[in-house]
C-alpha positions, -999 to 999 in steps of 0.1 A, spaced: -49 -582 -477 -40 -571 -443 -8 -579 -430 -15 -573 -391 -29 -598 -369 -56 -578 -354 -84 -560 -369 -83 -523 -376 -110 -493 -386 -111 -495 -428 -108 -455 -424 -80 -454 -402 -47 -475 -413 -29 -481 -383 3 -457 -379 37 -472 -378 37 -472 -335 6 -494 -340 27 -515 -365 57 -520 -345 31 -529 -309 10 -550 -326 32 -573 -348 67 -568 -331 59 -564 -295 80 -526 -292 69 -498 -272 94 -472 -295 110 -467 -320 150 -464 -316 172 -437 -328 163 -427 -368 136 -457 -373 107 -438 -370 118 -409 -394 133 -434 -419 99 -458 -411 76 -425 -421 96 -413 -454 96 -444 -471 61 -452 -465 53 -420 -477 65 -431 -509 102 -416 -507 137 -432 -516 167 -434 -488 199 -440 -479 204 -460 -445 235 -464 -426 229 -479 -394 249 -502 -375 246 -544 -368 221 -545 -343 203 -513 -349 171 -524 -363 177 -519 -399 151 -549 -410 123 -527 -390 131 -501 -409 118 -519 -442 93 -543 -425 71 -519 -411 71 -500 -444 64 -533 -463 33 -538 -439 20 -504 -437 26 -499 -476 9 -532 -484 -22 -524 -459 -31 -496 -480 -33 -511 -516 5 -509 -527 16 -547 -530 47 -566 -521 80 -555 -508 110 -570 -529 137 -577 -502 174 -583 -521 196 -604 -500 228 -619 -504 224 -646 -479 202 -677 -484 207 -687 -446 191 -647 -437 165 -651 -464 152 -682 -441 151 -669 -405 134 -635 -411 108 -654 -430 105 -677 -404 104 -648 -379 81 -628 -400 55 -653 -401 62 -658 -362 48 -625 -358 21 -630 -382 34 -613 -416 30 -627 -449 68 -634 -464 84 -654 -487 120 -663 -503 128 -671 -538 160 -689 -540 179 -718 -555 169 -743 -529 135 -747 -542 119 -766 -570 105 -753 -601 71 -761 -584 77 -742 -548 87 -715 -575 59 -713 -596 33 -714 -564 50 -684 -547 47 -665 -580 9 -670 -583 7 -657 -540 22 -630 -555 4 -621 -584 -29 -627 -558 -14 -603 -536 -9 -621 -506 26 -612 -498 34 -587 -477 74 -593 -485 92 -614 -510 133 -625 -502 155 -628 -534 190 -630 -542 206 -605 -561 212 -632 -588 177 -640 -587 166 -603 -596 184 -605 -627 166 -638 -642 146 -631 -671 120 -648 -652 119 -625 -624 122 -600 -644 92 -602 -662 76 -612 -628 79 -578 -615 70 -565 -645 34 -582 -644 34 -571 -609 39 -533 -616 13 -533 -646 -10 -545 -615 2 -518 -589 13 -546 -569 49 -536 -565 53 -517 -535 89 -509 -522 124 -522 -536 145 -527 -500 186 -535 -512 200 -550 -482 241 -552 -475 239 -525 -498 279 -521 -496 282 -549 -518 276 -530 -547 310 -511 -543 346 -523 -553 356 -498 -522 336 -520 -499 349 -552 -477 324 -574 -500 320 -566 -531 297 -586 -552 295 -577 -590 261 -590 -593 247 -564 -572 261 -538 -596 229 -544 -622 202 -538 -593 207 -500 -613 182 -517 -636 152 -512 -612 155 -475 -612 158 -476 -648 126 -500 -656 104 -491 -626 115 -453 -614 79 -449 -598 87 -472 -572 108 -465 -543 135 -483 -533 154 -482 -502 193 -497 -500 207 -507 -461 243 -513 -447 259 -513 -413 295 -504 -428 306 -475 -455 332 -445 -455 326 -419 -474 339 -430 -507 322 -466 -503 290 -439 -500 292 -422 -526 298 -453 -548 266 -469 -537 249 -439 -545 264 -436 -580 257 -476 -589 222 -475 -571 209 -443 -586 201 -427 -555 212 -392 -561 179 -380 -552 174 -406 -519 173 -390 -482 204 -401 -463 199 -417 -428 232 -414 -412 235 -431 -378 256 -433 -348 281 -461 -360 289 -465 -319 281 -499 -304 287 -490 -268 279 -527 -253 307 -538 -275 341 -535 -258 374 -531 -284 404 -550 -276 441 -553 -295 466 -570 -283 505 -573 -293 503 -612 -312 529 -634 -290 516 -670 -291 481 -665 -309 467 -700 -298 474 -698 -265 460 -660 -263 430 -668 -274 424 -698 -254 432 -685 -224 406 -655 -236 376 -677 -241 385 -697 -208 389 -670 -188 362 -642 -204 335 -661 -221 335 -698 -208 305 -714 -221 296 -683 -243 293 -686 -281 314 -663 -305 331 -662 -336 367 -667 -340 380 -652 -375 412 -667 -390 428 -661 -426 435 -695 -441 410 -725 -441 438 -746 -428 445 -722 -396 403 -725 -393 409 -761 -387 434 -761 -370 420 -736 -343 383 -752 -343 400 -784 -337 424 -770 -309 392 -756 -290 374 -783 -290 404 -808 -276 403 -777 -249 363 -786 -244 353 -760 -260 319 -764 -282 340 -756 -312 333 -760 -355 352 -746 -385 338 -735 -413 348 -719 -448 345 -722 -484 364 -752 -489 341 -772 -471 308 -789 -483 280 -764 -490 255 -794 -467 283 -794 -444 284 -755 -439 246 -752 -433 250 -783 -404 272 -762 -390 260 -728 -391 222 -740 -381 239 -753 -349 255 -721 -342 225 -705 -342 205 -729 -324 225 -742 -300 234 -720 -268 275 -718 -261 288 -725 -296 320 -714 -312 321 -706 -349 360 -707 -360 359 -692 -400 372 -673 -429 354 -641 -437 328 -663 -459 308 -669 -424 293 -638 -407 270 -614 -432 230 -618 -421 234 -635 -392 211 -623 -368 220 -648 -334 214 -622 -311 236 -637 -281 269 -636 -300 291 -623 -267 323 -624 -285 344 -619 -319 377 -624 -322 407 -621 -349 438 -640 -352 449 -622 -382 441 -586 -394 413 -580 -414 419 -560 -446 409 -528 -436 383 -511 -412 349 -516 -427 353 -556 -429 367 -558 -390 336 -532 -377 314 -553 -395 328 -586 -386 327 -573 -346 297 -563 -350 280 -594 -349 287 -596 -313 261 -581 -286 235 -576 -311 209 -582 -281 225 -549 -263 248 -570 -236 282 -567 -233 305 -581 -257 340 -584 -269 360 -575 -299 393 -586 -292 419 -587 -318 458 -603 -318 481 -589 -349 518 -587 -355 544 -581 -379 537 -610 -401 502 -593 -401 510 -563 -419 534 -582 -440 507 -607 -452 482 -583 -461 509 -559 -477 517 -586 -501 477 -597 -512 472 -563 -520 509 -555 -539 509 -587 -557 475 -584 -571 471 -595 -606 438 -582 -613 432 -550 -595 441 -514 -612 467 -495 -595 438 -467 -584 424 -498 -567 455 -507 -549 457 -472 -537 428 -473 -523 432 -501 -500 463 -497 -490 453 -463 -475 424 -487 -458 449 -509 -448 468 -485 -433 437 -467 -417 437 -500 -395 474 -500 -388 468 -467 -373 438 -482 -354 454 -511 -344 488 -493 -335 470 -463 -321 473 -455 -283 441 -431 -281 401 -447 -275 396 -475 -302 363 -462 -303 374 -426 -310 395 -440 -336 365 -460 -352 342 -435 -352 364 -409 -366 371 -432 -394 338 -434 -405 332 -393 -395 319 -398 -365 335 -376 -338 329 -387 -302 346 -387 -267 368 -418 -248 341 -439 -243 359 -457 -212 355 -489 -222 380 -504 -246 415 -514 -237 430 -486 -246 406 -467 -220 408 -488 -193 446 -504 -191 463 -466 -207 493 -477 -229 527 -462 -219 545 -441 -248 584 -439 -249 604 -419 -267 617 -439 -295 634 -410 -315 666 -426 -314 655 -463 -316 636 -452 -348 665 -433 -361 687 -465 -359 661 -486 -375 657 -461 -408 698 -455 -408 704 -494 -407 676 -496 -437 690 -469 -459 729 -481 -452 720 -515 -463 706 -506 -494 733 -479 -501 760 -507 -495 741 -535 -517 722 -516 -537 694 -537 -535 664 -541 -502 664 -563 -476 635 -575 -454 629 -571 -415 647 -602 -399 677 -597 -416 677 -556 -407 670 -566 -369 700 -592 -371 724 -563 -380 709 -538 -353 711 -568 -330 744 -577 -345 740 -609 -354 770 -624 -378 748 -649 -396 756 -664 -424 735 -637 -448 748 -608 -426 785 -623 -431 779 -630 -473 768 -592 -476 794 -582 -460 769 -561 -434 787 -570 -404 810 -539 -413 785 -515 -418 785 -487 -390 748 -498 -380 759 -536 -366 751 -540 -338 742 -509 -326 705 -523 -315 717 -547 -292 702 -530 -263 667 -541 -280 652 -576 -282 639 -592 -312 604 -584 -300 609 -548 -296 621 -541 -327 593 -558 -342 570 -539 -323 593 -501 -334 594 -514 -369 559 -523 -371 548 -490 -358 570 -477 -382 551 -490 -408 521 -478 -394 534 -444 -392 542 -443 -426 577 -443 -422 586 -473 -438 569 -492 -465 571 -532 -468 574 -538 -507 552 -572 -513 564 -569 -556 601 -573 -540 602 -601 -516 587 -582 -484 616 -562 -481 615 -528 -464 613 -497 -482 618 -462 -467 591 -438 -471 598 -400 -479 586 -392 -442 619 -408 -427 642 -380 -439 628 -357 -413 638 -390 -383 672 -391 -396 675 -352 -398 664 -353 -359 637 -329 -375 607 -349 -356 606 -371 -327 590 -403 -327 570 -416 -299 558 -451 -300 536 -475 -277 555 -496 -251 557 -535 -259 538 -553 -234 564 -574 -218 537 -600 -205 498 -603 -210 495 -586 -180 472 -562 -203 452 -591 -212 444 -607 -171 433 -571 -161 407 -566 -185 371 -557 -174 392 -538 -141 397 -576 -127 428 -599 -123 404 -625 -116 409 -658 -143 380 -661 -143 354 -631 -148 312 -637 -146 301 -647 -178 274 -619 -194 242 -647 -191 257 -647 -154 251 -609 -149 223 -607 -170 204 -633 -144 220 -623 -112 191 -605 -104 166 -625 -106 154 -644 -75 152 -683 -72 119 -684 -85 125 -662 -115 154 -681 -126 136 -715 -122 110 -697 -148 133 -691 -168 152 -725 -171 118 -741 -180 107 -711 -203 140 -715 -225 138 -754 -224 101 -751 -238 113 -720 -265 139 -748 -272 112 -772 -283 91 -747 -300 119 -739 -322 134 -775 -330 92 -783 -343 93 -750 -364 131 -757 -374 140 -721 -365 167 -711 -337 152 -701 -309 161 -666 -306 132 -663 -337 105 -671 -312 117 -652 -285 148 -631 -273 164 -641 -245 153 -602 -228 114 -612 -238 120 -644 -219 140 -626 -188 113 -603 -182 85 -629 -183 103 -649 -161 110 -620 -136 73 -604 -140 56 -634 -135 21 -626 -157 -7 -641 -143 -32 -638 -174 -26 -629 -211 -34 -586 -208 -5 -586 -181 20 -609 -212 12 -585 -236 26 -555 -223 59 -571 -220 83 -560 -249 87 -588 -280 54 -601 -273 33 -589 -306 -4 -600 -312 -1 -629 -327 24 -644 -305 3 -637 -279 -23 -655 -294 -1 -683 -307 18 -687 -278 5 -670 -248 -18 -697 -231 13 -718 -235 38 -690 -215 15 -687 -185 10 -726 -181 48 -730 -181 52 -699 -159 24 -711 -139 43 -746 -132 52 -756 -95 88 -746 -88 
């Protein structure tokens, strides 16, 4: 059964160019696709790292189609996301492919009807949960479908998630080993936008693909712009951020507890703000409400815990933001990149203080389950970010190189645009590590950071006083510093290696073999200046203006009046397309598809279907329907 919409020669399959024209409306291939496109439907097994946004679903689709075209059967497709499973179907069969999910949210009956498609071969590509995979059920399933020759490509998607070095690690993805093992004729294919080298190499181990070509992409999302700021009043940072840089813009807001989720969706939305909270905690019906309004509904705000964010594809996300550190690299590159999938500008902006490092210090000290190899492990992640996050040279440099990616200052982030100052904080550093090691040399025991900055500050409090550390010769001798700065030397301190903060020991602070060369007066330190205002933040994007041009803004400021009179009537008729095939509306057109029919102005259906996202059969589907609204009076 063919899967394209059009008819083609019996002695001459289309190629993959055809594939991706005909069904998906592209002119090229971008970066990698085409070579990773060619050596899978050749039969082979690979390795694919590209990043969020990068077309990594084309790269198994048009193998799926092509494969299936010439006699090979149906694509498995192993996804961890139910939500996922349900808009690439529905965008699949948009675009005139034959696809399917199996998951828990249909009856035994929807099940068993799906399994007979398939054993007819009319699938192109079948959607399953890991868990699912791993049913005796579907098991034997695949089974009946390799003694037919009907099973075509395995494509492991969020492949990461078979590692415990990963930012998601799901143990259920660990027995997808099993398909090498029962059907090593068929090739399989595992995808993910975020792995370092030892994340790599695990997924190679657990998947069996020793003998699979790597794809390595770029990991550089240059649309996206990388923001971190010093945290002084989080709330009030990132409202003045949304007001100011993306009013009326929908974004994700990432917080660390469920209760600081609430409390932030709730603050938005007193603020006007089209704001909803979502994390585990809350009602599974609940959660999909909310997250189907995100992605259908234009200007939203999605305030969550890391359980939101993998598989969703709403290309218009213009900003992400942190209140609290992620873990470590991997899980904030992936979380950011959900922003500017579509190509536009977008921001990653990012508070973190102190308490950051503190917090995250202690969930991975005080860990009852994890080995101490594991611990290891991601503290040296943790402090990979410190050093990111601390850092004074390109964020993106820094990224990159983290993931082995060298590159050049891209220009763009903060750290490009508004340079940092550096000061010489030798001798602030040097009283800091003497007032650490004097306490503990007079107590014989650790202490953590407020009380050491209330003896540099010389502070006789009542702890200070009961320790008798108001006569040690480090009292006092920080005064010339405020509170705030010595947060900022000591958590740079901590980012430098220089100082540990023990989690097993009441966050108190630890020096680190490093700080002997400091005291010595061996090395000097230099450390980024403390903002003394957000002076850093209000002259982003090279503009003191509060209130900058929103990306939609930009993207539509050139097109005339009558273009953008198209376009209002083209979105508010995508918008009822959608709601009747309960799919967001980004799944029946992009907002670029839209732009440039609105700009061009097609007079007849040959002149529609040269513009980019219009395939066959939404040309035939839809096309009559474009021109008629295009075609309407102004």
């Amino acid at each position: 059964m063919s899967s394209l919409p059009i008819s083609s020669a019996p002695s001459d399959q289309p190629t993959p160019l055809d594939v991706l024209g005909q069904v998906f409306g592209y002119s090229d291939f971008r970066g990698p696709q085409q070579a990773i496109v060619e050596h899978v439907i050749a039969g082979g097994d690979a390795l694919v790292l590209m990043p969020t946004g990068g077309g990594k679903s084309l790269c198994y689709q048009i193998p799926a189609i092509a494969r299936q075209n010439a006699g090979h059967g149906v694509t498995i497709v192993i996804s961890p996301l139910i939500a996922l499973m349900h808009d690439q179907v529905g965008a699949l069969t948009e675009a005139g492919v034959s696809a399917a999910f199996l998951n828990s949210t249909q009856t035994f009956e929807e099940s068993s009807a799906l399994e007979k498609q398939l054993l007819r071969n009319e699938l192109t590509l079948l959607y399953a949960a890991p868990e699912r995979i791993n049913t005796p059920r579907m098991r034997s399933l695949l089974a009946s479908l390799h003694e037919r020759g009907l099973l075509s490509l395995f494509a492991i998607d969020e492949a990461h998630c078979v590692s415990q070095w990963g930012h998601d690690f799901r143990p259920e993805y660990r027995s997808l080993s099993l398909l090498h093992e029962t059907f090593p004729d068929v090739p399989r294919m595992a995808l993910t936008a975020t792995a370092d080298a030892l994340t790599r190499q695990d997924m190679i181990e657990r998947l069996k693909l020793e003998d699979a070509r790597l794809f390595l992409s770029s990991f550089d999302r240059p649309n996206i712009r990388y923001t971190i700021v010093e945290k002084t009043d989080a709330t009030r940072q990132l409202l003045r951020f949304i007001q100011t840089e993306h009013h009326g813009e929908a974004g994700i807001v990432y917080c660390q507890s469920r209760k600081r989720v609430e409390e932030i969706a709730g603050m938005l939305d007193d603020a006007g703000i089209k704001a909803m909270a979502y994390h585990a905690g809350l009602d599974a019906k609940l959660r999909q409400q909310r997250q189907d309004r995100f992605l259908r509904e234009d200007g939203c705000v999605m305030v969550a815990t890391i359980a939101f964010g993998m598989g969703i594809d709403k290309p218009d996300v213009r900003f992400v933001a942190h209140l609290d550190m992620p873990k470590n690299i991997e899980g904030y590159y992936q979380e950011t990149g959900r922003a500017g999938r579509d190509g536009l500008p977008a921001d990653a902006w990012m508070v973190y203080g102190l308490q950051d490092v503190v917090n995250q210090r202690r969930m991975i000290d005080t860990s009852e389950v994890a080995s101490e190899e594991f611990k290891q492990v991601m503290r040296g992640k943790l402090d990979a970010l410190l050093t990111l996050a601390e850092g004074t040279r390109c964020r993106r440099v820094s990224l990159l190189g983290y993931f082995g990616e060298a590159s050049e200052p891209c220009g763009n982030c903060d750290n490009c645009l508004t340079p940092p100052a550096v000061w010489d904080a030798t001798e602030a550093a040097r009283k800091m590590l003497s007032c650490i090691y004097r306490v503990q040399q007079a107590s014989g025991i650790s202490f953590g950071a407020g009380h050491i900055m209330d003896i540099l500050r010389g502070k006789p409090t009542e702890k200070v006083v009961q320790y008798g550390h108001d006569q040690l010769s480090t009292f006092g001798i920080g005064a010339d510093l405020a509170e705030p700065q010595w947060r900022g030397v000591l958590r740079q301190l901590i980012a430098s290696n220089l100082v540990r903060v023990n989690a097993e020991a009441f966050n108190t602070l630890q020096l680190m073999p490093d700080a002997r060369q400091v005291l010595k007066g061996e090395v000097s330190v230099l450390l980024r200046q403390q903002a003394a205002s957000s002076k850093a933040e209000r002259t982003r994007r090279g503009s003191k203006s509060p209130v900058k041009t929103s990306v939609k803004g930009m993207a539509e400021a050139t097109l005339n009046a009558g273009a953008l009179e198209r376009l209002g009537r083209l979105k508010a008729w995508r918008t009822d397309v959608a709601r009747e095939h309960n799919l967001p509306p980004f799944v029946i057109f992009h907002d670029a598809t839209l732009r440039a029919i609105a700009e061009q102005a097609p007079q007849d259906l040959h002149a529609l279907s040269g513009i980019s996202g219009m395939g066959v059969k939404k040309l035939a589907a839809y096309g009559a329907e474009v021109l008629r609204v295009c075609a309407e009076p102004v």
